[in-house]
C-alpha positions in Angstrom: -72.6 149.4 112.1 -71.3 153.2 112.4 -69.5 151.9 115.3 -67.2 149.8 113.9 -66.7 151.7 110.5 -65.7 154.8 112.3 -63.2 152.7 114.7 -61.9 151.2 111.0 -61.5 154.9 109.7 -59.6 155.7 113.1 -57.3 153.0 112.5 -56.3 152.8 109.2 -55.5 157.1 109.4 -53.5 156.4 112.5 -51.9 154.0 110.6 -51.0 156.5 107.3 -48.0 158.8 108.6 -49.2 161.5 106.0 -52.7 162.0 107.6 -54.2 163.4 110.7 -56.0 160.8 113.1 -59.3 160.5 111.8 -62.5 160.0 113.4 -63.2 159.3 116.8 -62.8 162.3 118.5 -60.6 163.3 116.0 -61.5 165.5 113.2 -60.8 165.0 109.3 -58.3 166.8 107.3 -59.7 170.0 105.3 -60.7 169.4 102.1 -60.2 165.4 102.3 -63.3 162.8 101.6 -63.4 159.5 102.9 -65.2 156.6 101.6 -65.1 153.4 103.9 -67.1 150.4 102.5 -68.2 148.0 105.6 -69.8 144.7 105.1 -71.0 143.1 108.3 -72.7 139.3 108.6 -74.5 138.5 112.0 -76.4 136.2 113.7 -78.2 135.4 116.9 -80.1 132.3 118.2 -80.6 132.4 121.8 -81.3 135.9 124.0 -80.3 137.6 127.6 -82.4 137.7 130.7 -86.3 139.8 130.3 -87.3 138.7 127.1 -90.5 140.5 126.0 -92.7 138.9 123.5 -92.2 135.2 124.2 -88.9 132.8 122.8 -85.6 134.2 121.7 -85.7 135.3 118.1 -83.5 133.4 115.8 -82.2 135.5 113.1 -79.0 136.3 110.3 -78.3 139.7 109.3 -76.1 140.7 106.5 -75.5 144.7 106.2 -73.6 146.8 103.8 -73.1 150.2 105.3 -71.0 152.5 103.6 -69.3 155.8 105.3 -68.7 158.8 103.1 -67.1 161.8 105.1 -66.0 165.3 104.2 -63.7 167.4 106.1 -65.5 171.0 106.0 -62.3 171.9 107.9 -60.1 171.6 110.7 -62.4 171.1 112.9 -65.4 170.2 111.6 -66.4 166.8 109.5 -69.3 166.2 108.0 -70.8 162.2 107.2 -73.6 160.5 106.0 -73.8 156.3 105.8 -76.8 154.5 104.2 -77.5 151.2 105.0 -78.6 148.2 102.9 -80.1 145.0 105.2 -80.8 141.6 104.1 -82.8 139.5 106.8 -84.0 136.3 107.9 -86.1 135.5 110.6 -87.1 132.1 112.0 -90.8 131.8 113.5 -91.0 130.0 116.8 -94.1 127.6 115.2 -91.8 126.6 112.0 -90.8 128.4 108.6 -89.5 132.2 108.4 -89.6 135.8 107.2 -87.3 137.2 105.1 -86.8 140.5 103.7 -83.9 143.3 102.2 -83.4 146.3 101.2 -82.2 149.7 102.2 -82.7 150.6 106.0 -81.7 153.2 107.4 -79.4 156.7 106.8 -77.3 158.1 109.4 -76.5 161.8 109.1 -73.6 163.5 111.6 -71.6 167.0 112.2 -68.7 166.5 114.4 -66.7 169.4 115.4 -63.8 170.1 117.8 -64.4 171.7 120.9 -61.4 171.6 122.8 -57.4 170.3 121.5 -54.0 170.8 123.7 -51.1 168.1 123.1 -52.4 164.5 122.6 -56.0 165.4 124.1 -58.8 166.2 121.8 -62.6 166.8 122.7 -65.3 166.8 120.3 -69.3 167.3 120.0 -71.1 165.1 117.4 -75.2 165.8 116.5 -76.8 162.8 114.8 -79.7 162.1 112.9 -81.5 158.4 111.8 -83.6 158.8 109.2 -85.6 155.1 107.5 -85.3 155.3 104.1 -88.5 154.4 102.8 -89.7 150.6 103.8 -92.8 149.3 105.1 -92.5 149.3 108.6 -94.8 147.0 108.6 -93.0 144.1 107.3 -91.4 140.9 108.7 -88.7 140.9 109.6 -88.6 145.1 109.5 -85.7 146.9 108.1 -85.6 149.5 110.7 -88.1 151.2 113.5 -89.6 153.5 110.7 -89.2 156.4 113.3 -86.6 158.9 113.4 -83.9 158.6 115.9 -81.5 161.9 117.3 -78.2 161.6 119.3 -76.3 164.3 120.6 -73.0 163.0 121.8 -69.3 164.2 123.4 -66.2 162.8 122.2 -62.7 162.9 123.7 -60.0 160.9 122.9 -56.2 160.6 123.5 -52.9 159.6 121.8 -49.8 158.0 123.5 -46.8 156.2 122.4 -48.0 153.1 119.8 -51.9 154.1 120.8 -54.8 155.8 121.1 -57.8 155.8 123.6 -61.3 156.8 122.8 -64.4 157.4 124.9 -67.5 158.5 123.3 -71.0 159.1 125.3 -73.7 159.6 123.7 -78.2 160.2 124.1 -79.7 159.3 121.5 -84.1 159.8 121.5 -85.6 156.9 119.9 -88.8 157.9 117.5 -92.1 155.7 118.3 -92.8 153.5 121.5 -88.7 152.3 121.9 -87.1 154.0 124.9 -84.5 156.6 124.3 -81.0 155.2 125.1 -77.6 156.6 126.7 -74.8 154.9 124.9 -71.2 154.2 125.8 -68.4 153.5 123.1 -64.6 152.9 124.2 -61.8 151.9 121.5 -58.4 151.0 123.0 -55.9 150.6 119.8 -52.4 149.3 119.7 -49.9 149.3 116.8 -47.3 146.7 117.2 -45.9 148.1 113.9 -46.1 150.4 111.2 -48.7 148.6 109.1 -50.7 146.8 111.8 -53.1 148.1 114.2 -55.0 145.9 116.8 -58.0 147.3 118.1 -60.4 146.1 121.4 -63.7 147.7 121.5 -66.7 148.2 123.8 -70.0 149.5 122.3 -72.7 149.7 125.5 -76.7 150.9 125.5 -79.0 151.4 128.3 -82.9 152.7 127.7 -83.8 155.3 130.5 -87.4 156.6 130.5 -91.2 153.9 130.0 -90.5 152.0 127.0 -94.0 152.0 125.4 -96.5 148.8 124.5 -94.9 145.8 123.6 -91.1 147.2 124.6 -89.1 146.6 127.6 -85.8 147.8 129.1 -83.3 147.6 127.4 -79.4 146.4 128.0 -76.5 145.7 125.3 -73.2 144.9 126.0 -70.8 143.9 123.1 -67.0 143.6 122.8 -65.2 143.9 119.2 -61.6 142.8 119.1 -60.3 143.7 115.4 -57.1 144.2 112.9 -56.2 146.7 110.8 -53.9 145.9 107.7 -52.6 148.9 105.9 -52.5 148.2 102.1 -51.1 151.2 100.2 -51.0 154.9 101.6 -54.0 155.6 100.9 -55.9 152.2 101.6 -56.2 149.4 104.6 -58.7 146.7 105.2 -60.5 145.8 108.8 -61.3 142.4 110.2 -62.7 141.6 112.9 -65.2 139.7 115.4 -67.9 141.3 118.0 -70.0 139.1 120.4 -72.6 140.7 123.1 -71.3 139.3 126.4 -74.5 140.7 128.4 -77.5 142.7 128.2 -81.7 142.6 128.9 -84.0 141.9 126.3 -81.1 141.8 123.7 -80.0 139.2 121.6 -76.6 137.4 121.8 -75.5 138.5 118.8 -72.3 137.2 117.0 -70.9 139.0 114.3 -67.9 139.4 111.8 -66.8 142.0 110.0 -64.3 143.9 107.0 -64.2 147.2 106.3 -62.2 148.8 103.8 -61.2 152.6 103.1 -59.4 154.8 101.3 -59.3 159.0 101.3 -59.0 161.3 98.4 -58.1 165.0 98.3 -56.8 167.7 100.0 -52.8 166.7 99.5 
């Protein structure tokens, strides 16, 4: 989910002529909050190679995951995004579990290390904290563990574009393997109010997964539109599918996102 909503945020600021590029690898402007609301509805029914635990889950996923960012100041933006789940599981033998509620928080600091021109490099800390449920429950909300990421950011602008890599470790809490993670955004704007965006959002576990756990591969591409509404507001939607992975679901998922930014003019 942070994926996608920051990739919105970048767009729809690259979009606004008055504003800075925004996320990313970009930082916010000083003194400026951002609040982007993203809805996401997803589903999976059949699995990649390595399965572990039997039959491919079968499974529907609707998340509401809002952003709320605050540029500290030029160079440093601070964000936390809480996240609301509501799932449904099917059992292999019949029937299904259910369950919803909030999931987990995300907590970041990203701050520019390095700008000349249209290059920009950045270091972003992150935190996954659950926020409360059972951990015990079916279908679980989250791992119940707490999850830390430290990742580098650099991104580029060019004429009607941007690129954006982002590589990131993040150490998973409890018996899941810890993950290196890969995130690139091309983005295109054939005009002044549209943006088209193609994603890539790529995890691989490294180290011994512990009982019940396996390796882990996911591989999903996002292609996406960005609509700017007012100055100050644009809507994102969008479709993602995972085209590969090991012990992963093939996930299928759509998406809107929409934001708008306050202050600091």
């Amino acid at each position: 989910m942070p994926r996608f909503i920051s990739a919105a945020c970048l767009a729809i600021a690259l979009l606004l002529p008055a504003a800075p590029a925004l996320a990313g690898a970009w930082p916010q402007a000083a003194g400026t909050v951002e609040v982007i609301a993203g809805t996401t509805y997803s589903q999976s029914d059949s699995g990649f190679d390595g399965r572990v635990g039997g039959p491919d889950p079968t499974f529907r996923k609707l998340e509401v995951a809002p952003l709320i960012s605050w540029g500290v100041d030029g160079a440093t933006t601070l964000s936390v995004q809480p996240s609301w789940q509501s799932l449904k599981a099917d059992r292999a033998g019949g029937g299904s579990d259910k369950g919803a509620g909030l999931a987990d928080a995300e907590f970041a600091l990203r701050r520019t290390l390095w700008q000349n021109g249209a290059g920009i490099m950045a270091l972003q800390p992150l935190i996954r904290v659950p926020l409360g449920y059972d951990r015990g429950d079916q279908p679980p909300l989250g791992s119940g563990k707490l999850d830390a990421e430290l990742r580098a950011l650099y991104g580029h602008g060019f004429a009607g574009g941007f690129f954006d890599a982002q590589l990131g470790y993040r150490t998973r809490g409890g018996p899941a393997a810890d993950e290196v993670r890969l995130d690139l955004t091309l983005g295109w704007r054939p005009d002044a109010n549209w943006l088209l965006l193609a994603q890539g959002f790529n995890a691989v576990s490294v180290g011994t997964p512990g009982a019940g756990y396996g390796d882990v591969r996911r591989y999903k591409l996002q292609l996406s539109a960005v609509r700017r509404l007012t100055d100050e507001v644009g809507v994102q939607v969008g479709l993602s599918k995972a085209i590969g992975g090991r012990n992963a679901g093939g996930e299928r998922m759509v998406l809107v996102a929409l934001w708008w930014q306050f202050g600091g003019r």
